[in-house]
C-alpha positions as CSV (number, residue, x, y, z in Angstrom):
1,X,0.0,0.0,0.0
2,X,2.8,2.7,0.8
3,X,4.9,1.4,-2.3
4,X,2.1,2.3,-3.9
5,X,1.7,5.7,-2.7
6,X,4.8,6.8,-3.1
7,X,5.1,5.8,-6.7
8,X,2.9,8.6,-7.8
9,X,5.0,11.6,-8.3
10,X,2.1,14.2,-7.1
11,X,2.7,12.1,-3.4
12,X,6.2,12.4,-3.1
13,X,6.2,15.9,-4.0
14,X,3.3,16.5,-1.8
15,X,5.1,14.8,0.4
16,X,8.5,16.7,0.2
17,X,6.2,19.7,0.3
18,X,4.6,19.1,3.4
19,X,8.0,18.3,5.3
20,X,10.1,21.2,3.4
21,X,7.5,24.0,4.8
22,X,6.7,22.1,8.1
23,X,9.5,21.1,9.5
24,X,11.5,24.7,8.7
25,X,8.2,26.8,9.8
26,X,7.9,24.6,12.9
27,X,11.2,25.0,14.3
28,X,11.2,28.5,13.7
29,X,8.0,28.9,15.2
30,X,9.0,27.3,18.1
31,X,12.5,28.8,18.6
32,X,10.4,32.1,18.4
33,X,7.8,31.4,20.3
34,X,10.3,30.0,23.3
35,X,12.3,32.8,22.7
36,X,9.6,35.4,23.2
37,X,7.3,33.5,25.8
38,X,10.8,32.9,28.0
39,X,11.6,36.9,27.2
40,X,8.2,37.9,28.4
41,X,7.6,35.7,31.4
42,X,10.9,37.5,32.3
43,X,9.7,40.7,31.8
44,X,6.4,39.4,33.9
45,X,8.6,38.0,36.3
46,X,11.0,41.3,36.7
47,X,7.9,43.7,36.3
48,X,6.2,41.4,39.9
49,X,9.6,41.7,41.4
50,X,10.3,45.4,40.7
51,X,6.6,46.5,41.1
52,X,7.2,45.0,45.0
53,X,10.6,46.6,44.8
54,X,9.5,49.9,44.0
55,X,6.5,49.8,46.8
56,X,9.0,48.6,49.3
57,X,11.6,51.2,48.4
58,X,8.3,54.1,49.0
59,X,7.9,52.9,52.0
60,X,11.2,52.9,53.2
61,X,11.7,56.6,52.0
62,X,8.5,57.4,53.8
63,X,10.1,55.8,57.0
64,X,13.1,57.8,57.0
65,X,11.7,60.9,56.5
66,X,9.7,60.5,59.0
67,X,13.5,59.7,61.2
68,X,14.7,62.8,59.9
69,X,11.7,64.7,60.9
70,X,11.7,63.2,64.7
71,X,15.3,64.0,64.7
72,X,15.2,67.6,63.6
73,X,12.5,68.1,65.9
74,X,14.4,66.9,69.1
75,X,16.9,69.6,68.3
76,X,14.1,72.6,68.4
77,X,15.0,75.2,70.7
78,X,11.2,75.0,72.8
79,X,11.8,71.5,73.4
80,X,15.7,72.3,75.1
81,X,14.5,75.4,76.2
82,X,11.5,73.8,78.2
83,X,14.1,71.0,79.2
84,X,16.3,73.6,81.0
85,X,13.1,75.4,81.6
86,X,12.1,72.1,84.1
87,X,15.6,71.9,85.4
88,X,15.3,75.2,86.5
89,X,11.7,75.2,88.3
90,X,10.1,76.4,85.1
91,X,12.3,79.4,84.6
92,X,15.4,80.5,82.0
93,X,16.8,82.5,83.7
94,X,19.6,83.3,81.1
95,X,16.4,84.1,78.3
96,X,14.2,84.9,80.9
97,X,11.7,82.1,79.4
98,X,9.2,80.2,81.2
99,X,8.2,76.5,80.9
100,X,4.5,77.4,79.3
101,X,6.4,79.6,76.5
102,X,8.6,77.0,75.7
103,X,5.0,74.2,75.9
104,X,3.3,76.6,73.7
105,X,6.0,77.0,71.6
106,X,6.4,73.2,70.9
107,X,3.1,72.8,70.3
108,X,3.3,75.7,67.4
109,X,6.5,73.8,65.8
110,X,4.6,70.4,66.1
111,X,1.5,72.0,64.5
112,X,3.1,73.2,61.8
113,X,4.5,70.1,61.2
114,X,2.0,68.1,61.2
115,X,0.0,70.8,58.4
116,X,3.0,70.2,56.3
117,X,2.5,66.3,56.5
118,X,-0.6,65.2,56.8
119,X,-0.3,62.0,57.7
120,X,1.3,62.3,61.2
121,X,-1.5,61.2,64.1
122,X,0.3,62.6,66.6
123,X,3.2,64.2,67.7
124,X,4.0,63.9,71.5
125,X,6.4,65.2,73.9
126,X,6.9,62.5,77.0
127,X,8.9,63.1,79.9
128,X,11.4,60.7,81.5
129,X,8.6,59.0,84.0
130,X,6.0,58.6,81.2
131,X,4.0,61.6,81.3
132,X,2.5,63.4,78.0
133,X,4.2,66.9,78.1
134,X,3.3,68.0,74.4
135,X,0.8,66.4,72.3
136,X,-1.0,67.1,69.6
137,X,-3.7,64.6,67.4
138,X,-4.4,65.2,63.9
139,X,-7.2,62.7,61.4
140,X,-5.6,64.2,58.5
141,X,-7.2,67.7,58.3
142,X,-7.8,69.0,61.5
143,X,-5.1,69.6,64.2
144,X,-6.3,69.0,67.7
145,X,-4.0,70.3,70.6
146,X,-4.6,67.9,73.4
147,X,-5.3,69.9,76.9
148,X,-3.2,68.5,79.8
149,X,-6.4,66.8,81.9
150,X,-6.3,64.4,78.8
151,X,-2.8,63.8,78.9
152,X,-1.7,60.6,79.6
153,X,1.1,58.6,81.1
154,X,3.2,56.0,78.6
155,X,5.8,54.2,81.2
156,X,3.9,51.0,80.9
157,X,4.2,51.6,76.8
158,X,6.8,49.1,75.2
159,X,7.7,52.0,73.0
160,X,8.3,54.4,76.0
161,X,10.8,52.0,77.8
162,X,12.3,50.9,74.6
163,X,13.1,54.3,73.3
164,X,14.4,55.3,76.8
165,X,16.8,52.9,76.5
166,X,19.0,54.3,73.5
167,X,21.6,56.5,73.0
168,X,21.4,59.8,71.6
169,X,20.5,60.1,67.8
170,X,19.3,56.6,67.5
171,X,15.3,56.0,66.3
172,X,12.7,53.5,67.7
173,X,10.4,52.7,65.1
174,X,7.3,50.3,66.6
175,X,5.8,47.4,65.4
176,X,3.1,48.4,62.5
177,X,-0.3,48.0,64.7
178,X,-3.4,49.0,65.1
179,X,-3.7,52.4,67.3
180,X,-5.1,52.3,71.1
181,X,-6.4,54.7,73.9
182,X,-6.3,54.2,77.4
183,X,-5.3,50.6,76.5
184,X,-8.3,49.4,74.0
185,X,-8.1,49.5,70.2
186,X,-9.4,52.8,68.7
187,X,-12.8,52.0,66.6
188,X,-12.6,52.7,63.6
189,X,-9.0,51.0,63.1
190,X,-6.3,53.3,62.7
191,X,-2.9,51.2,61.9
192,X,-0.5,53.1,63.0
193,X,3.4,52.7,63.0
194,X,5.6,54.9,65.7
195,X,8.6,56.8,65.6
196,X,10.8,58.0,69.0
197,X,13.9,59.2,69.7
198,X,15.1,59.8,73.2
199,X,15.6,63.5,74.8
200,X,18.7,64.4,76.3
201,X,20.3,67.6,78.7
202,X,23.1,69.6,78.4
203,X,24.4,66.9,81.0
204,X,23.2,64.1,78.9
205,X,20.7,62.9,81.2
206,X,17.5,61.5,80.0
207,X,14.6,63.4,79.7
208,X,12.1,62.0,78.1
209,X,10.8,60.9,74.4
210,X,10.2,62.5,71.2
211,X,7.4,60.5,69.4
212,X,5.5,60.5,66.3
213,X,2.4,58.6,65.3
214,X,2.0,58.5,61.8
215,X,-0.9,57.0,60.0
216,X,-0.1,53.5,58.6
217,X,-2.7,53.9,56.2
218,X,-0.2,56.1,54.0
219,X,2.1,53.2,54.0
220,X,-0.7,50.5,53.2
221,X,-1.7,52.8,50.1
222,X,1.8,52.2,48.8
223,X,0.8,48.4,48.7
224,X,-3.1,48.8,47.3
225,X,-1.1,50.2,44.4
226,X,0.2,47.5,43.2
227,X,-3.3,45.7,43.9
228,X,-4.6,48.7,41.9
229,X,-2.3,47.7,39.0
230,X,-4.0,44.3,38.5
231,X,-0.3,42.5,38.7
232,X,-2.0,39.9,41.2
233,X,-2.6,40.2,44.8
234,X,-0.4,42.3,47.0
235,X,0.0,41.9,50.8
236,X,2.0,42.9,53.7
237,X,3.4,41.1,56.5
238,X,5.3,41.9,60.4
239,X,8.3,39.9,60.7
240,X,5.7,36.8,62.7
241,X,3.6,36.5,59.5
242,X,0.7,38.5,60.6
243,X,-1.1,40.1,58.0
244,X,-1.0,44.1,58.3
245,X,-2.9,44.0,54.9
246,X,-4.6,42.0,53.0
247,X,-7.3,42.5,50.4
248,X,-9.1,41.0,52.4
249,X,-9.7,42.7,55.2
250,X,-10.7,39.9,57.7
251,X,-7.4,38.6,57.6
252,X,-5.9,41.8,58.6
253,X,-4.6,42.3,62.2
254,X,-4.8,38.6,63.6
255,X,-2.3,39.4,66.6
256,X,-4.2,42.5,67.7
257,X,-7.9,41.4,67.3
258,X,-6.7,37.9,69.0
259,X,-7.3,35.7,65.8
260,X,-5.7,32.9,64.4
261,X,-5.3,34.6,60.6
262,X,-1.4,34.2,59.9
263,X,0.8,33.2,56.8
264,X,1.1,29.6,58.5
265,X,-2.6,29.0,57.9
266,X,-3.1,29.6,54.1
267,X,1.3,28.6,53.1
268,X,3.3,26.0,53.4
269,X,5.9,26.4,56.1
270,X,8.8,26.3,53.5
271,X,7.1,29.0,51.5
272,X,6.4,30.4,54.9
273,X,10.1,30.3,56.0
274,X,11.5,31.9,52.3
275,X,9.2,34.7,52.3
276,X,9.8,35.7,56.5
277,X,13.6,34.8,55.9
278,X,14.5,38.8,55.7
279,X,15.7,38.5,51.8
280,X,14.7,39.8,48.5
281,X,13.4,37.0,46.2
282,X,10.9,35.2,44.5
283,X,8.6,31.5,44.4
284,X,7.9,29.8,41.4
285,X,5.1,27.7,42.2
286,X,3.4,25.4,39.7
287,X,0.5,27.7,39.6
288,X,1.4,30.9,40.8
289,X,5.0,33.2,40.9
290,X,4.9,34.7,44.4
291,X,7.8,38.0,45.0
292,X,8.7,39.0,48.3
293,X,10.5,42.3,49.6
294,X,11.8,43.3,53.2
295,X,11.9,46.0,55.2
296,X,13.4,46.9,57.7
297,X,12.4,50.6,59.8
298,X,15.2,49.7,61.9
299,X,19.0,49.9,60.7
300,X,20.4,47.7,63.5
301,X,17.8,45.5,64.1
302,X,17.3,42.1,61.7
303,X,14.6,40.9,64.3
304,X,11.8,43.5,63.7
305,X,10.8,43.9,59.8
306,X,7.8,44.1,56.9
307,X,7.5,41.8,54.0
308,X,5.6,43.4,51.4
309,X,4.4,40.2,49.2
310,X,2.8,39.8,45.9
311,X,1.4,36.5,44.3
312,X,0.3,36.8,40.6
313,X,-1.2,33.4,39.2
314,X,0.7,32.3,36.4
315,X,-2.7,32.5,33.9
316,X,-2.6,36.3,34.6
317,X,1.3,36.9,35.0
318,X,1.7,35.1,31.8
319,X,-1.7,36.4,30.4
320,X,0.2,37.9,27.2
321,X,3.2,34.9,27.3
322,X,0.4,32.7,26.7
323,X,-2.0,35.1,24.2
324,X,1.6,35.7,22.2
325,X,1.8,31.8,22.2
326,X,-1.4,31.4,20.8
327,X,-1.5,34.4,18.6
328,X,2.1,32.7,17.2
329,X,0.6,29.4,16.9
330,X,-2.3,30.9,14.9
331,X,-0.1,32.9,13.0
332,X,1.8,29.5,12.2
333,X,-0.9,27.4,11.7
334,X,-2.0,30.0,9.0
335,X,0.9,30.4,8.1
336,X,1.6,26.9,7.7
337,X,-1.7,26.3,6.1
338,X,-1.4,28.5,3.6
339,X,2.5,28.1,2.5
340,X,0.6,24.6,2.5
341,X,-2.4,25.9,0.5
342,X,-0.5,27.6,-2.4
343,X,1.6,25.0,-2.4
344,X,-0.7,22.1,-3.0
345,X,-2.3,24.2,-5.4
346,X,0.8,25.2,-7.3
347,X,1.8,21.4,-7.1
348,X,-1.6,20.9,-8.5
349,X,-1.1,23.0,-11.7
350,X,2.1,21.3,-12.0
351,X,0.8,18.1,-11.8
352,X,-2.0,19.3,-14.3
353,X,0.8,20.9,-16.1
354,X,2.7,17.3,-16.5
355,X,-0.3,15.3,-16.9
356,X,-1.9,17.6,-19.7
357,X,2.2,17.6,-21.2
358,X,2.0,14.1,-21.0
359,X,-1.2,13.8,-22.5
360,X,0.0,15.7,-25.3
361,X,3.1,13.4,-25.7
362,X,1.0,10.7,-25.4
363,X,-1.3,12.1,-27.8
364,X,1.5,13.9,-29.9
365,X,3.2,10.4,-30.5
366,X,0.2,8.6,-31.2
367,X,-0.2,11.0,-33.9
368,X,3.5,11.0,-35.1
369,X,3.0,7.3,-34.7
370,X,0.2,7.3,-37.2
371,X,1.8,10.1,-39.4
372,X,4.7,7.6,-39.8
373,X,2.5,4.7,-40.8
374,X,0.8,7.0,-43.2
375,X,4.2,8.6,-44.4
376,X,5.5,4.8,-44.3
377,X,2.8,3.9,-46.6
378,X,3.6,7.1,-48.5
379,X,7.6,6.8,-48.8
380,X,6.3,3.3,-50.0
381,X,4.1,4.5,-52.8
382,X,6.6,7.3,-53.6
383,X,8.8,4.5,-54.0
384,X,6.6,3.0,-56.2
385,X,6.2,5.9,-57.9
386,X,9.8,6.7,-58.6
387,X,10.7,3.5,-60.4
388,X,7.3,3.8,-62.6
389,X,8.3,7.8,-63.1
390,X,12.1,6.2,-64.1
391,X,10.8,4.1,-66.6
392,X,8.1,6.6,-67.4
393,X,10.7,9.4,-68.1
394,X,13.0,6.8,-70.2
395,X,10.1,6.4,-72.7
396,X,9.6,9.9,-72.7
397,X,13.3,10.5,-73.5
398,X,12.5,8.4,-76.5
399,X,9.2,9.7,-77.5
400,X,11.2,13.5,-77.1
401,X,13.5,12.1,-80.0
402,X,10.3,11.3,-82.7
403,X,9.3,14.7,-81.1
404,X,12.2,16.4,-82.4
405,X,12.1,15.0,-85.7
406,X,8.7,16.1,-86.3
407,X,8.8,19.3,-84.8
408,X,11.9,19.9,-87.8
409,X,9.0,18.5,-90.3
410,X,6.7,21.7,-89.1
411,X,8.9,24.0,-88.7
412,X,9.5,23.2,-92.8
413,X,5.5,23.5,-93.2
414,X,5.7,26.6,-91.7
415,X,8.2,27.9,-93.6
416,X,5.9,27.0,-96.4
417,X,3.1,28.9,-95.2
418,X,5.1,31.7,-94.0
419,X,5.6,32.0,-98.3
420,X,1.7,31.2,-98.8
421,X,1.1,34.2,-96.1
422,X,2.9,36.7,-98.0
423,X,1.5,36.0,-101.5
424,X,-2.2,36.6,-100.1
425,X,-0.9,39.6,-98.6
426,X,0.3,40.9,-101.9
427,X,-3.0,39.9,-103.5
428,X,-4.8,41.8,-100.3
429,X,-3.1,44.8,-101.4
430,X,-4.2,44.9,-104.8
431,X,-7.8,44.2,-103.8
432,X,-7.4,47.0,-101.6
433,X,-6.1,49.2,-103.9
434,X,-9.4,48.5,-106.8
435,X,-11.9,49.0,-103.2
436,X,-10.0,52.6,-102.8
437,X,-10.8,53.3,-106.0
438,X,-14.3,52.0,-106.7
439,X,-14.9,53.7,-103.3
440,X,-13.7,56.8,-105.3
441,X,-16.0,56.5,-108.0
442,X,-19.4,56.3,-105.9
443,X,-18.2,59.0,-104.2
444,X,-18.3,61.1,-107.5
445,X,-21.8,59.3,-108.1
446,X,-22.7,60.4,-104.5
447,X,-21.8,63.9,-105.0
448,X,-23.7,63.8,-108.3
449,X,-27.0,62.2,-106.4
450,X,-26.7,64.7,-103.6
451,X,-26.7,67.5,-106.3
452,X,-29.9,66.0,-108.0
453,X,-31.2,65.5,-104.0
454,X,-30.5,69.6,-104.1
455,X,-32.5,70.1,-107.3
456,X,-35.6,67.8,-105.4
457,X,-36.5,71.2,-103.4
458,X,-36.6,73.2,-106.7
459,X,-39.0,70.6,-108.1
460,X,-41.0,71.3,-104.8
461,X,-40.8,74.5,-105.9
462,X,-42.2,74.0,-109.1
463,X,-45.1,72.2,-107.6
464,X,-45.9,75.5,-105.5
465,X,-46.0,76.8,-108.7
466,X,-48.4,74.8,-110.7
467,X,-50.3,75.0,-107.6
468,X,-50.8,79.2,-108.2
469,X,-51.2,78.8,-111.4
470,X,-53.9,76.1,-111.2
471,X,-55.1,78.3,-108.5
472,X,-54.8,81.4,-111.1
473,X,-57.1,79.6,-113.4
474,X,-60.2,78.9,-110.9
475,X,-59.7,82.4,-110.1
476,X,-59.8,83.4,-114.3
477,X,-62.5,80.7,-114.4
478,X,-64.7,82.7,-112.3
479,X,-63.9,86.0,-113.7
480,X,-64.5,84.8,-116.7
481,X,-68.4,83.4,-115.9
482,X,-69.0,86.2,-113.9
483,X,-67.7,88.4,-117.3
484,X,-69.8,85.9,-119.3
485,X,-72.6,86.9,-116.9
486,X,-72.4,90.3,-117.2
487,X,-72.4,89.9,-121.2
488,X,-75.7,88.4,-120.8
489,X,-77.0,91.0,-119.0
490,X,-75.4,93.3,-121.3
491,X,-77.0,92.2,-124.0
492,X,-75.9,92.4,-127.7
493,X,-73.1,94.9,-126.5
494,X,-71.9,92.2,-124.5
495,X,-71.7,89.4,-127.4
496,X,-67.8,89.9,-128.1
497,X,-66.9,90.3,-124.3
498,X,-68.9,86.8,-123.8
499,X,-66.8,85.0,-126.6
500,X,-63.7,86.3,-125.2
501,X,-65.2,85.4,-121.7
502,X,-65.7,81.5,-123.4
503,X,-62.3,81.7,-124.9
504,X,-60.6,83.0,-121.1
505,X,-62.2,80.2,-120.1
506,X,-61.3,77.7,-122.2
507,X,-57.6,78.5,-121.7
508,X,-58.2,78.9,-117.9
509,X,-59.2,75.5,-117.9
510,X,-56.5,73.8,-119.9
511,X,-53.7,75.7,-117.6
512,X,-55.3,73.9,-114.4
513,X,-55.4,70.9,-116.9
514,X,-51.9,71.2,-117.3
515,X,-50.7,72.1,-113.6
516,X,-52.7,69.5,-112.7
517,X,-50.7,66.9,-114.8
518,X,-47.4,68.8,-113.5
519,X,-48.5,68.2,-110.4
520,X,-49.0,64.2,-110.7
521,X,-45.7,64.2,-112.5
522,X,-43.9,65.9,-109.7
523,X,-44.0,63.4,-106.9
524,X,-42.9,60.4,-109.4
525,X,-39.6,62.2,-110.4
526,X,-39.2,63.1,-106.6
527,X,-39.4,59.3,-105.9
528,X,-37.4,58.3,-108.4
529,X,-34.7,61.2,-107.4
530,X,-34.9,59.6,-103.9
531,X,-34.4,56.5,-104.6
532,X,-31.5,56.8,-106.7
533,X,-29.5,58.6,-103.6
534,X,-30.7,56.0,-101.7
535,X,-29.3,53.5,-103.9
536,X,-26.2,55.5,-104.2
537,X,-25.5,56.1,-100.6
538,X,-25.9,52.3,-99.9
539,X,-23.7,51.3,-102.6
540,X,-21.1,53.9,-100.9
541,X,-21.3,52.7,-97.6
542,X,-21.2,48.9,-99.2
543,X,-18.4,50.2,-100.9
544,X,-16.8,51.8,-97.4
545,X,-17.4,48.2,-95.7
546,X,-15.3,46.4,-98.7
547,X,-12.9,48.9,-98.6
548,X,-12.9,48.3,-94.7
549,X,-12.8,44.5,-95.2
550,X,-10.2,44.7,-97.3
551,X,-8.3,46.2,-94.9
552,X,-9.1,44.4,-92.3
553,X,-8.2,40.9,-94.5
554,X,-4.9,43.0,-95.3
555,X,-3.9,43.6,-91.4
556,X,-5.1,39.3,-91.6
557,X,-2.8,38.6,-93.5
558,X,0.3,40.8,-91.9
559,X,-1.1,39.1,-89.0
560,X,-0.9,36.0,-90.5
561,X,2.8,36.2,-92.4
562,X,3.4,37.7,-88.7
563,X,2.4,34.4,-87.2
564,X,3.8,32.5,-89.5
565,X,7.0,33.9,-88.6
566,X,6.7,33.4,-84.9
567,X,5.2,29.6,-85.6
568,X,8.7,29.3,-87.8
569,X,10.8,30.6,-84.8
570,X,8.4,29.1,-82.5
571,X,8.8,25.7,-84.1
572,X,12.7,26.2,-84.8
573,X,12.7,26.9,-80.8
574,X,10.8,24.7,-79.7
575,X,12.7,21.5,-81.7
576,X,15.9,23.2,-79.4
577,X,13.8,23.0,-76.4
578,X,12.8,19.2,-77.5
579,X,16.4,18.6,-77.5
580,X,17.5,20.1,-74.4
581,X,14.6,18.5,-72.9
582,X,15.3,15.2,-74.0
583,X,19.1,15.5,-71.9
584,X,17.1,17.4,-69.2
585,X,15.0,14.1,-69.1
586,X,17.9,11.8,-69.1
587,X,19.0,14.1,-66.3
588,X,16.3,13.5,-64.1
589,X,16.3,10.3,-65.0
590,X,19.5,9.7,-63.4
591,X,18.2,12.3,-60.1
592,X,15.0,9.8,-60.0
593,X,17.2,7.0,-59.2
594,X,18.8,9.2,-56.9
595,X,15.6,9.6,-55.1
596,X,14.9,6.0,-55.2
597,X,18.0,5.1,-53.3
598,X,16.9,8.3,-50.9
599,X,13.1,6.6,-50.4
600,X,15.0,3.4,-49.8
601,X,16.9,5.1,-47.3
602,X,14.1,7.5,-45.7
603,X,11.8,4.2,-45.1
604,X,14.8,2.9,-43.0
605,X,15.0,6.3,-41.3
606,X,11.0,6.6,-40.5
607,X,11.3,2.5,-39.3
608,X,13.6,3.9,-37.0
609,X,11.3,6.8,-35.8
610,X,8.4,4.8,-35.6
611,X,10.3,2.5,-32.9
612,X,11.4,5.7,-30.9
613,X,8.2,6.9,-31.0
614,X,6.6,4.2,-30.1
615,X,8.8,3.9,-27.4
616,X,8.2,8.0,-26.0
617,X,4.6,6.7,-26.5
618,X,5.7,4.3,-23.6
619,X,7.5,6.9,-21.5
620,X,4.4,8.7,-21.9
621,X,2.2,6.7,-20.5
622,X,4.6,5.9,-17.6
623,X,4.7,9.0,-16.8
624,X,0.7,9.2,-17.1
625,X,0.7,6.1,-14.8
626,X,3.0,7.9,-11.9
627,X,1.8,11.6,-11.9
């Protein structure tokens, strides 16, 4: 079945196809997609670790100003001035001061501070056996000076004791918790983180505390920011594990409201131990990276410290590691597909391309196969057709011989006529020359006739006139009767008028008599007149037509010794032609056999070309078999 397969061409090269673009766009998919999924988790992974960085370095700067503010304020002049103030029963005697100015003073100088920076609680003054000197409270926006029958005493205060304890300059900074009054959390919570720095003389004896109660809420902002940020969830730990914040809020605060909520109860005690071990550093867990930062408000003390701590789940740390991954594996796949796509289908159009090409062979020798049979069959009957055309030409070689001979026997005949031809011209000529002169003669007669044809008119005229005279001899006629008549009526006076009336008439009437008979004569002779130029002018134009055919048989017969001439040439050129044809004949007579021998040798040759094509008619279809 796979032997099979692969003998088709179109599968190996779909095959070779398929590996060539996968195999390439697969490895360099991945190596990409590694590369920029392990270049992003590490930008997640640095961007969790600097974002609880960057919150733990705030808070640190926010811790030591608030040490630089509690030591700048221990060197004030109204807190040493009400120090020596004290010493001295509540007078200065060298300014002349008293122990209120100095208090009232304080309190001005702690007030403004606290304006400045709003997020001090309290500022305090207590003396060396506990006692509130100086205090002011503060929620933020109003200052509140604290009268003295509110005051209270702080000796029983771990950061009274504690901060009596050190040496000038150093700083006590508390543990974050929440803020209490007369020894009972303050409702609503107020964390609250504690700064104190001890008071000494001019004889460095101690004198009480400087304190400051900031609100821790400033602090715990810092660390909502990073919540705020949507880079997981942020917390913050004391150094025991107890949560100071925490989203949520019932897990805040365990060791001061008495509960049991503590890192130990929701991590692992290995997790527990790396995140409260005082370092800078980060879990990878399978489901979640977790980045931890330490603080510590004291510079000589490892023991008390915060841990600011942020856990992002892997699904939202590596949110765009893993849309990148699939975006890149879409982008592939498509990729893929369609490198795949246009390849199949230019693969396709090859294929087409070889199967209609060998179609075309196949087809193409098929017909080069039959054309060879035919021209086979052809060359054969050209063959054939040679040796009859051989034999065929040697009989005409002789029958050009006989044709020689007799074309010498007409060129003699035509010589012959050629002599005929120019004795009927002669005689042609001497027709020709009685026609020119008969025509000659009855053109004399014609001139004759057309004067006689002139002389009809006068006739015509003579008719007009016989017409007035006949008309002349009614008209003497009537004169006469009516003359004859008036002799009658005349009487015997009239007798000799009346006979010469008789004899006017007489005569009238034989003058119409004879115009009468003029008349009757007259159209005969103008017949006769008009016939004879008829008869002329006929026999002149039958004398134009023989002069005309006389010339006409005279260009003949130039025509004719003309043609004789060229039959005599004709003949005496065409018995050279017979001759040279006859070797021209023997000529290709000799080239026929030539071509025979080349037919002998072109059937070989289209033999041979019918087995080759026979056999690309085999490759053809092998191919045809494998695409």
């Amino acid at each position: 079945m796979i032997h099979k397969f692969f003998q088709k061409i179109q599968n190996r090269l779909m095959l070779l196809l398929i590996l060539s673009t996968l195999m390439p766009v697969s490895l360099i998919g991945w190596y990409g997609i590694s590369s920029s999924a392990a270049a992003l988790k590490t930008l997640a992974l640095t961007n969790l670790a600097e974002s609880v960085a960057s919150s733990g370095e705030k808070i640190v700067n926010n811790l030591d100003n608030i040490s630089y503010d509690v030591l700048f304020l221990r060197k004030t002049p109204p807190i040493q001035g009400m120090i020596i103030d004290r010493d001295r029963n509540g007078i200065d005697k060298k300014t002349n001061s008293i122990y209120q100015d100095s208090i009232a003073r304080m309190q001005i100088i702690f007030s403004a501070m606290m304006e400045v920076k709003p997020y001090y609680m309290q500022l305090r003054y207590i003396d060396e056996k506990g006692n509130e000197i100086v205090r002011l409270d503060s929620d933020g926006k109003n200052i509140k000076v604290i009268p003295n029958s509110q005051l209270q005493n702080q000796a029983n205060r771990d950061y009274f004791y504690l901060t009596m304890k050190l040496k000038p300059g150093e700083i006590y900074v508390s543990q974050f918790n929440l803020n209490q009054e007369r020894g009972k959390i303050e409702i609503p919570y107020k964390p609250t983180i504690r700064h104190a720095t001890p008071i000494f003389n001019i004889k460095g004896e101690r004198k009480g505390i400087l304190i400051v109660n900031s609100f821790g809420s400033n602090l715990i902002n810092i660390v909502k920011e990073i919540n705020d940020e949507k880079l997981g969830e942020a917390f913050m730990l004391n150094q025991d594990g107890n949560y100071i914040y925490h989203p949520n809020s019932t897990k805040e605060w365990g060791s001061d409201k008495k509960t049991d909520e503590n890192i130990n109860k929701y991590y692992s005690a290995e997790i527990v131990t790396q995140i409260l071990s005082g370092g800078i550093g980060k879990i990878d867990l399978s489901d979640r990276v977790i980045s931890y930062y330490t603080i510590f408000p004291r510079k000589n003390n490892n023991k008390m410290f915060f841990v600011i701590v942020n856990q992002a789940p892997k699904t939202l740390l590596f949110d765009s590691v893993f849309i990148l991954q699939k975006i890149a594996a879409i982008i592939t796949i498509l990729s893929l597909s369609t490198v795949l796509i246009l390849g199949l289908f230019v693969l396709q159009q090859l294929i087409k391309l070889i199967r209609g090409l060998s179609y075309q062979i196949s087809s193409f020798s098929m017909q080069i196969l039959s054309n060879m049979n035919q021209q086979e069959q052809v060359v054969y009957q050209q063959f054939i057709s040679v040796n009859e055309t051989t034999a065929t030409l040697e009989n005409l070689g002789i029958s050009s011989g006989h044709t020689a001979e007799q074309a010498e026997a007409v060129a003699a005949a035509a010589r012959q006529a050629l002599m005929l031809a120019q004795e009927g011209t002669q005689m042609v000529e001497q027709t020709l020359n009685q026609m020119l002169s008969l025509r000659e003669a009855v053109a004399a007669i014609s001139q004759q006739n057309q004067r006689l044809g002139d002389s009809t008119s006068q006739i015509g005229n003579i008719s007009v006139l016989a017409n007035l005279v006949s008309d002349l001899a009614s008209q003497t006629n009537m004169l006469a009767l009516n003359a004859a008549v008036e002799a009658v009526r005349a009487g015997e006076y009239g007798k000799g008028f009346a006979v010469v009336a008789r004899e006017i008439r007489k005569l009238a009437d034989e003058s119409q008599q004879a115009a009468q008979k003029i008349n009757d004569m007259i159209p005969e002779i103008k017949g006769a007149i008009d016939s004879t130029v008829k008869a002329t002018e006929k026999s002149r134009k039958t004398v134009a037509a023989g002069v005309k055919t006389a010339q006409d048989t005279a260009e003949a017969f130039t025509g004719v010794r003309e043609a004789c001439n060229l039959v005599f040439a004709s003949n005496q050129q065409i018995s050279l032609n017979i001759k040279q044809q006859a070797i021209a004949i023997g000529q290709v007579a000799d080239e026929m056999n030539s071509l025979n021998r080349t037919a002998s040798l072109t059937i070989s040759g289209i033999t041979q070309v019918k087995v080759g094509t026979q056999k690309l008619n085999e490759a053809a279809l092998n191919l045809k078999s494998i695409v």
